[in-house]
PyMOL commands that place a pseudoatom at each C-alpha (Angstrom):
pseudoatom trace, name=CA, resn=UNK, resi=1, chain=A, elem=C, hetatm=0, pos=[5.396, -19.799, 16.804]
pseudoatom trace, name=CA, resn=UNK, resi=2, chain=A, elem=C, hetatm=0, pos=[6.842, -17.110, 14.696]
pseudoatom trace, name=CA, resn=UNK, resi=3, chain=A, elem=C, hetatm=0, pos=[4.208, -14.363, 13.646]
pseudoatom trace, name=CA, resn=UNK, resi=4, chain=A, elem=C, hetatm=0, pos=[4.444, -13.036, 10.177]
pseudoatom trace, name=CA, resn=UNK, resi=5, chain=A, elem=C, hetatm=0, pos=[6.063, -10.286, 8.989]
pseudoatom trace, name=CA, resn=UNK, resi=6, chain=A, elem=C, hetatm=0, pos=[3.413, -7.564, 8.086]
pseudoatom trace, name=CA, resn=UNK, resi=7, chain=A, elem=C, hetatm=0, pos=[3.409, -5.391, 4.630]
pseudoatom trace, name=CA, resn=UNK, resi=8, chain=A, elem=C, hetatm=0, pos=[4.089, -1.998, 4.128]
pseudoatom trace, name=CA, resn=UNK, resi=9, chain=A, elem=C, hetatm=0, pos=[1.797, -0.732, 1.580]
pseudoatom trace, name=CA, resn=UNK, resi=10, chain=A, elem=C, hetatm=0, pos=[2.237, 2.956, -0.555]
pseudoatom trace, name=CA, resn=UNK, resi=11, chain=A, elem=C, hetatm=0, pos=[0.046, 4.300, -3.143]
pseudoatom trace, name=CA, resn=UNK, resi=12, chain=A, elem=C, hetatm=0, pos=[1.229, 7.035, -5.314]
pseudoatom trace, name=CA, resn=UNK, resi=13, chain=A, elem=C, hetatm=0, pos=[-0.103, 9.283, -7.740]
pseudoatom trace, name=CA, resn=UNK, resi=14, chain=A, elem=C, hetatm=0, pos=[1.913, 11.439, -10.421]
pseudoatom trace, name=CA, resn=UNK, resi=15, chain=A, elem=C, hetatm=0, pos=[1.891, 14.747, -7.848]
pseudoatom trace, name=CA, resn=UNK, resi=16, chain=A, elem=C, hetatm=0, pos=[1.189, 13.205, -4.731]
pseudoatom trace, name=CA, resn=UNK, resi=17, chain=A, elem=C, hetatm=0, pos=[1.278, 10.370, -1.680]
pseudoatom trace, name=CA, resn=UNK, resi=18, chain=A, elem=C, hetatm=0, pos=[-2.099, 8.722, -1.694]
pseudoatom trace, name=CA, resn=UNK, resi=19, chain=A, elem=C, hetatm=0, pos=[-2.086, 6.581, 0.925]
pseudoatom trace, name=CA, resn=UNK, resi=20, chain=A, elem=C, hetatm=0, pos=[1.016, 4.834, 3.223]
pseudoatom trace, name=CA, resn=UNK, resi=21, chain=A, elem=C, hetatm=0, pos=[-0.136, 2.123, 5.453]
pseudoatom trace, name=CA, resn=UNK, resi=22, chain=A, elem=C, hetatm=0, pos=[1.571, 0.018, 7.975]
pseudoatom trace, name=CA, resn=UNK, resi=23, chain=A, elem=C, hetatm=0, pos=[0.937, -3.252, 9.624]
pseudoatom trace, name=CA, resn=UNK, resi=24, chain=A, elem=C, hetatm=0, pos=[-1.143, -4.555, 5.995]
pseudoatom trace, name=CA, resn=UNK, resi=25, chain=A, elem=C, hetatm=0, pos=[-2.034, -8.359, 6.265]
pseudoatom trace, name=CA, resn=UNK, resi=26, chain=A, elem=C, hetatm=0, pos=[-2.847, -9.034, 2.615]
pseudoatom trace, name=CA, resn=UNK, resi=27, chain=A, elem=C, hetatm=0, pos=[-3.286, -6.972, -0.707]
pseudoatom trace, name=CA, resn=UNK, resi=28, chain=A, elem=C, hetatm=0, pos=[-5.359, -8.565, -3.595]
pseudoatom trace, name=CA, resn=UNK, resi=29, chain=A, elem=C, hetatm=0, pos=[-4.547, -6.259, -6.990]
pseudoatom trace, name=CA, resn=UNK, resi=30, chain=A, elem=C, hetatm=0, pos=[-6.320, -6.811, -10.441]
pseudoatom trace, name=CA, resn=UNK, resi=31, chain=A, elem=C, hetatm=0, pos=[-4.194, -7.676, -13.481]
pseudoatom trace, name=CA, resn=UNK, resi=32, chain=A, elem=C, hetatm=0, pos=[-5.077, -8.154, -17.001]
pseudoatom trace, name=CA, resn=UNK, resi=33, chain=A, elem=C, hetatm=0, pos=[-4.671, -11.934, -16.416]
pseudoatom trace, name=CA, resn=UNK, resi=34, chain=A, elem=C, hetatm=0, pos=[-6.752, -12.332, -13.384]
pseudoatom trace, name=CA, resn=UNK, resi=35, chain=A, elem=C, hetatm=0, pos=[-6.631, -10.978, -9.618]
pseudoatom trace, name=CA, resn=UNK, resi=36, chain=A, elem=C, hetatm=0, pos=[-3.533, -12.356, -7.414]
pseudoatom trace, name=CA, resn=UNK, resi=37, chain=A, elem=C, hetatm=0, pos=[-3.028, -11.505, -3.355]
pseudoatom trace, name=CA, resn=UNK, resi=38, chain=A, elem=C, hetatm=0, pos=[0.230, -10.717, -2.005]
pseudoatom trace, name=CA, resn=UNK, resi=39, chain=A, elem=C, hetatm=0, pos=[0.646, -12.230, 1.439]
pseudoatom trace, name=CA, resn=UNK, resi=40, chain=A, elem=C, hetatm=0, pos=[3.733, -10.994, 3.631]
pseudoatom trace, name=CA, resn=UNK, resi=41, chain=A, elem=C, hetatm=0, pos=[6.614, -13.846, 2.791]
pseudoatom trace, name=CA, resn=UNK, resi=42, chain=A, elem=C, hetatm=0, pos=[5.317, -13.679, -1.033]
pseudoatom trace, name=CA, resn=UNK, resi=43, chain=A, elem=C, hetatm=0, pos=[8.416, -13.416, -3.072]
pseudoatom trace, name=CA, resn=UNK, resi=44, chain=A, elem=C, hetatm=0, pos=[9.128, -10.422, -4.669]
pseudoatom trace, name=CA, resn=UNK, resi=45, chain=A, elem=C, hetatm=0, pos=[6.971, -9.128, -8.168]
pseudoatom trace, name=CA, resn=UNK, resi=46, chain=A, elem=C, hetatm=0, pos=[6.110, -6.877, -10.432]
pseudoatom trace, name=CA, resn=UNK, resi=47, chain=A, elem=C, hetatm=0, pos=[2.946, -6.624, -11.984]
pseudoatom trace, name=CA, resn=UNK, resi=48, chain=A, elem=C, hetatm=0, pos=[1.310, -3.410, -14.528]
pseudoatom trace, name=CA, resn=UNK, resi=49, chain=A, elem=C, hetatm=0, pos=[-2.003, -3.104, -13.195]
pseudoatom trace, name=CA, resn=UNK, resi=50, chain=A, elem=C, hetatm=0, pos=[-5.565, -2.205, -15.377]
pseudoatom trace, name=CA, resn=UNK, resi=51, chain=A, elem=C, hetatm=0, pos=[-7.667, 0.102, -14.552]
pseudoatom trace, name=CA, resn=UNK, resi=52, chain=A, elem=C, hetatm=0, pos=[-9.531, -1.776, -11.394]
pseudoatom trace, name=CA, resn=UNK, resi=53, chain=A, elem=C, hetatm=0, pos=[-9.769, -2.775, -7.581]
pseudoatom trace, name=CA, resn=UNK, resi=54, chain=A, elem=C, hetatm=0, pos=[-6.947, -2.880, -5.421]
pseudoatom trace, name=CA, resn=UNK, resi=55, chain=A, elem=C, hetatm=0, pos=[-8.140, -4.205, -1.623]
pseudoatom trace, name=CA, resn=UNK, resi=56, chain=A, elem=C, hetatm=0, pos=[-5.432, -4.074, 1.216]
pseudoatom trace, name=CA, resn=UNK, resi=57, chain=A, elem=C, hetatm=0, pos=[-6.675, -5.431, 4.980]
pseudoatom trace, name=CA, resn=UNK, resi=58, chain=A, elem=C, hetatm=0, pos=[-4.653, -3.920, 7.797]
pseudoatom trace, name=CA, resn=UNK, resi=59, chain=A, elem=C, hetatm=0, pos=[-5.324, -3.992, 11.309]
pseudoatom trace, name=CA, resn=UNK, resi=60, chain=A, elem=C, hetatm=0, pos=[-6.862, -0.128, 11.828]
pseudoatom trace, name=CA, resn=UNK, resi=61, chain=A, elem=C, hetatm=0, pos=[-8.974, 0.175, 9.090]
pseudoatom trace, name=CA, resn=UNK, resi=62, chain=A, elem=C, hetatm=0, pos=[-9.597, -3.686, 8.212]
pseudoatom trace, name=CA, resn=UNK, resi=63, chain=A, elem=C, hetatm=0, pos=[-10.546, -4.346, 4.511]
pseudoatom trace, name=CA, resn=UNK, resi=64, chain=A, elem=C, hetatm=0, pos=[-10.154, -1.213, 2.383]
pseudoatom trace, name=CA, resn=UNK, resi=65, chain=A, elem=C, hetatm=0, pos=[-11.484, -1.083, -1.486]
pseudoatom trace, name=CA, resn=UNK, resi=66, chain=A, elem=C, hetatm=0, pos=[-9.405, 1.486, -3.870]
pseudoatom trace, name=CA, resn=UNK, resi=67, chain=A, elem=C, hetatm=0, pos=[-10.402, 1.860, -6.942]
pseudoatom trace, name=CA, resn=UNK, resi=68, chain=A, elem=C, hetatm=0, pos=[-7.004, 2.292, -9.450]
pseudoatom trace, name=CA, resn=UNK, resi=69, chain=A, elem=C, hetatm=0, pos=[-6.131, 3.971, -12.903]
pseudoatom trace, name=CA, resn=UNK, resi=70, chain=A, elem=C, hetatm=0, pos=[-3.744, 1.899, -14.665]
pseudoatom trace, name=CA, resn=UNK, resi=71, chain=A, elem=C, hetatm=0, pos=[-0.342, 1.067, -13.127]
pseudoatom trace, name=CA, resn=UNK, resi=72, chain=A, elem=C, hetatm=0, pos=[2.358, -0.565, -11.718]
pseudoatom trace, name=CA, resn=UNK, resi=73, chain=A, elem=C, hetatm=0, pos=[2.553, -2.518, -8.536]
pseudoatom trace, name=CA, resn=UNK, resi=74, chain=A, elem=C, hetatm=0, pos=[5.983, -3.364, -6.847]
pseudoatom trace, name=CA, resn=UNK, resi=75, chain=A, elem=C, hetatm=0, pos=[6.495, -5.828, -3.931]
pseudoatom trace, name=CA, resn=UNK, resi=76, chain=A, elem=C, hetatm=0, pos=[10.253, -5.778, -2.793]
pseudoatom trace, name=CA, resn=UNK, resi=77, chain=A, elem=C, hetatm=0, pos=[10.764, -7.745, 0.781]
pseudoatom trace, name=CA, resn=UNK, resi=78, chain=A, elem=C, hetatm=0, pos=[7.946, -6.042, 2.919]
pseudoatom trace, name=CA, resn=UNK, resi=79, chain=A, elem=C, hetatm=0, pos=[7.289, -2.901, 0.625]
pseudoatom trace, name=CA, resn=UNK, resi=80, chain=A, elem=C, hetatm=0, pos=[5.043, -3.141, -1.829]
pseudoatom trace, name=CA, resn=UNK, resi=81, chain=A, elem=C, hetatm=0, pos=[4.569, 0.134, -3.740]
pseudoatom trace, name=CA, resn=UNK, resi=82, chain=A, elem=C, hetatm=0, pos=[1.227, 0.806, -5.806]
pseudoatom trace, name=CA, resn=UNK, resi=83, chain=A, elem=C, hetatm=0, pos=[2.418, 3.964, -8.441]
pseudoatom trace, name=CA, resn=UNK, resi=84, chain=A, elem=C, hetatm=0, pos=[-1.118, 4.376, -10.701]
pseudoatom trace, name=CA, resn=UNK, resi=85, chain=A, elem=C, hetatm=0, pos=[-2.097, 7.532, -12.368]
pseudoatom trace, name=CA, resn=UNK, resi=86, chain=A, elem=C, hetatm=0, pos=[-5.702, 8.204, -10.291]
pseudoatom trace, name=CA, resn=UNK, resi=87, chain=A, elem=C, hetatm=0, pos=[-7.413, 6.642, -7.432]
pseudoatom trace, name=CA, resn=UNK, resi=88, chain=A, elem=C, hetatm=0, pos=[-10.227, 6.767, -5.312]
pseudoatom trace, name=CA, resn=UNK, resi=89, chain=A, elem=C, hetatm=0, pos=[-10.765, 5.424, -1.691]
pseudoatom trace, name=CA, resn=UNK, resi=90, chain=A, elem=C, hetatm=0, pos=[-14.287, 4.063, -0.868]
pseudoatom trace, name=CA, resn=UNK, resi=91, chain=A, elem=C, hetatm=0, pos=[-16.227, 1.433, 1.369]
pseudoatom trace, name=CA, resn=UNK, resi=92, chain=A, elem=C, hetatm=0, pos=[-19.367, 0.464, -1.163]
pseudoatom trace, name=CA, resn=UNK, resi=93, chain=A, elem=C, hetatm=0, pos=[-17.978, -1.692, -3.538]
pseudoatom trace, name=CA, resn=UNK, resi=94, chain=A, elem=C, hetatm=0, pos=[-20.345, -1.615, -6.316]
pseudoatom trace, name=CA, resn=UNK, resi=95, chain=A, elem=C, hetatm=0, pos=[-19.749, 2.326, -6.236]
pseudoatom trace, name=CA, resn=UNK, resi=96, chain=A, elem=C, hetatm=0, pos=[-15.997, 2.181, -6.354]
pseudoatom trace, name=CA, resn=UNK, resi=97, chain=A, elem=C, hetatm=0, pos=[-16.502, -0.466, -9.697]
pseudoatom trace, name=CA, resn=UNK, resi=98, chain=A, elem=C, hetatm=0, pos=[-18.914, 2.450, -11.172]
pseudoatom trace, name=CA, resn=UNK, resi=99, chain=A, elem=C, hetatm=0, pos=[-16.400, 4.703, -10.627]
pseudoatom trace, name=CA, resn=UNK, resi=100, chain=A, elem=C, hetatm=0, pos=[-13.426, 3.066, -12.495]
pseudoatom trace, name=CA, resn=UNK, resi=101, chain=A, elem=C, hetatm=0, pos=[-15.555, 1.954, -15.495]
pseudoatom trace, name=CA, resn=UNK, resi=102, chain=A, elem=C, hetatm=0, pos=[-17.272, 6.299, -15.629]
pseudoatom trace, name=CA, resn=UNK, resi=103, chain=A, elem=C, hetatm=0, pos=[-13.285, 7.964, -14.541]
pseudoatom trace, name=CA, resn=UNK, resi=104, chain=A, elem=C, hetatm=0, pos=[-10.803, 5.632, -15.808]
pseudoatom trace, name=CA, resn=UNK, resi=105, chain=A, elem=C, hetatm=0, pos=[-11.932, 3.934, -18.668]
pseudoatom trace, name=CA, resn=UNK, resi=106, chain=A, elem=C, hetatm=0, pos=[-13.922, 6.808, -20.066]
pseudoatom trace, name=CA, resn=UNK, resi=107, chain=A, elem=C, hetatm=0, pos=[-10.261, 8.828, -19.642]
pseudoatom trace, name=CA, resn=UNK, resi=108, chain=A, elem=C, hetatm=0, pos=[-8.980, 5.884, -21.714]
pseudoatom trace, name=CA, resn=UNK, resi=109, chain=A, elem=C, hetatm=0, pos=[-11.109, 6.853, -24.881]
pseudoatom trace, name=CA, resn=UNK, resi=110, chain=A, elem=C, hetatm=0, pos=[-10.338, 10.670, -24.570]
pseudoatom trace, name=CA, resn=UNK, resi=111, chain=A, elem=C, hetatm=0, pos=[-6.483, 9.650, -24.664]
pseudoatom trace, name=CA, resn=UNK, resi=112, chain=A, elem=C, hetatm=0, pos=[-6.714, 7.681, -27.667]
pseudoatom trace, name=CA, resn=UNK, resi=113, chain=A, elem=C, hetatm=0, pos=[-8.525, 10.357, -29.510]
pseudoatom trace, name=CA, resn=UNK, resi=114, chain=A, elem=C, hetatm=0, pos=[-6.651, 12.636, -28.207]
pseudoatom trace, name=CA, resn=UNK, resi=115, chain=A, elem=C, hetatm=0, pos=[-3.594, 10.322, -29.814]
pseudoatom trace, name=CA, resn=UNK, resi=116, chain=A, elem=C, hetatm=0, pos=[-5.356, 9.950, -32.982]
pseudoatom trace, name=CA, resn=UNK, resi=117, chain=A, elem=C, hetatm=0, pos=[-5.616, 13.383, -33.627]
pseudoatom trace, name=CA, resn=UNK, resi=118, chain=A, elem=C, hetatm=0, pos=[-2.346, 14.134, -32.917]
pseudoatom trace, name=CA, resn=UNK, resi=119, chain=A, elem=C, hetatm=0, pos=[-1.177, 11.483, -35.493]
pseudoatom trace, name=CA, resn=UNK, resi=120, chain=A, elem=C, hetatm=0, pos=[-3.080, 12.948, -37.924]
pseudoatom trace, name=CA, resn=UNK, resi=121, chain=A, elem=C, hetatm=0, pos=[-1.442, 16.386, -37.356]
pseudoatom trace, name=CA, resn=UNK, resi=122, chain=A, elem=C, hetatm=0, pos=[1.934, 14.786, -37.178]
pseudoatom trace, name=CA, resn=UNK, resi=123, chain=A, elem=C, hetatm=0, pos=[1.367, 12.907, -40.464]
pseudoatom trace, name=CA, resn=UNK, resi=124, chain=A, elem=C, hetatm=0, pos=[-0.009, 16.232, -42.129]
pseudoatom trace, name=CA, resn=UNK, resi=125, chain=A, elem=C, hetatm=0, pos=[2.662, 18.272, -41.269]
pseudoatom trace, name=CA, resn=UNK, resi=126, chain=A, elem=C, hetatm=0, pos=[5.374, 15.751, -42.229]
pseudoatom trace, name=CA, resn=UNK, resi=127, chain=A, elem=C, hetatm=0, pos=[3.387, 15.672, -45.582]
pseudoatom trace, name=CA, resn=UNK, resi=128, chain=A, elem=C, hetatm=0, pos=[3.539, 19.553, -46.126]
pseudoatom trace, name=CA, resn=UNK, resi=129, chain=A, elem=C, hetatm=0, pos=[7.665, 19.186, -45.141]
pseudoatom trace, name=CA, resn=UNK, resi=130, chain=A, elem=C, hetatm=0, pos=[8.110, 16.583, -47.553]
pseudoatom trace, name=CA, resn=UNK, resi=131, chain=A, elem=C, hetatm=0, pos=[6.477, 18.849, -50.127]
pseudoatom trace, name=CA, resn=UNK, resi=132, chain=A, elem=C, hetatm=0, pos=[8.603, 21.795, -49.170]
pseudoatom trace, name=CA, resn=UNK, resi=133, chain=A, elem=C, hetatm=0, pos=[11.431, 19.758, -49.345]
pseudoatom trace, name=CA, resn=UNK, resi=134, chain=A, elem=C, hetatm=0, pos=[10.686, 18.479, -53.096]
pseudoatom trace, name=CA, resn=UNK, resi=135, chain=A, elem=C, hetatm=0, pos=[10.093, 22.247, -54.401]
for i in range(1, 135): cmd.bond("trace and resi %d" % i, "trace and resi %d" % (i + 1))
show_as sticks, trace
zoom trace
């Protein structure tokens, strides 16, 4: 009997490596349609991730929880490469899912005022150039 092929898992953030396991059994990521696991002879995929859950199993460290900023995961052959903008490694579930909805989401809300504003300011100052441009 031929045993499977195991995953290669990498996590990375903007400025750094998060994690890089070897010898992962299964992955089960969150998407904005539902959760899906990625076994080892899964074909290849793309999917953009929410902000959410990602659990990998491997043999040293078993199941593993990460809670993920929003994203992009990439399986090619036995790579599959996690790039999100923040995570956070824990064991208690229910803390990790507190975390997401207080960091990520929360960061969500600042960014789109953040955006609003800055519409505002671009639509002002094209305003004042358009007037300076009538004169």
């Amino acid at each position: 009997m031929q045993r499977p092929t195991l995953m290669n898992l990498k996590i990375l953030l903007p400025f750094r490596i998060f994690a890089e396991r070897t010898g992962v059994s299964r992955i089960v990521a969150e998407t904005r349609e539902g959760s899906f696991g990625i076994l080892p002879h899964r074909l290849d995929c793309v999917a953009a991730l929410p902000p959410g859950i990602l659990v990998y199993e491997d043999g040293a460290h078993g199941e593993v929880y990460v809670a993920v900023d929003e994203g992009v995961l990439i399986k090619t052959g036995a790579d599959v490469l996690v790039s999100v903008r923040n995570a956070i490694a824990g064991t208690e579930l229910s803390q990790l899912r507190e975390a997401v909805e207080r960091e990520f989401l929360d960061l969500d809300e600042q960014e789109q005022s953040t955006r609003s504003v800055l519409a505002k300011m671009e639509s002002g100052f094209i305003g004042r150039l358009a007037g300076f441009y009538h004169e």
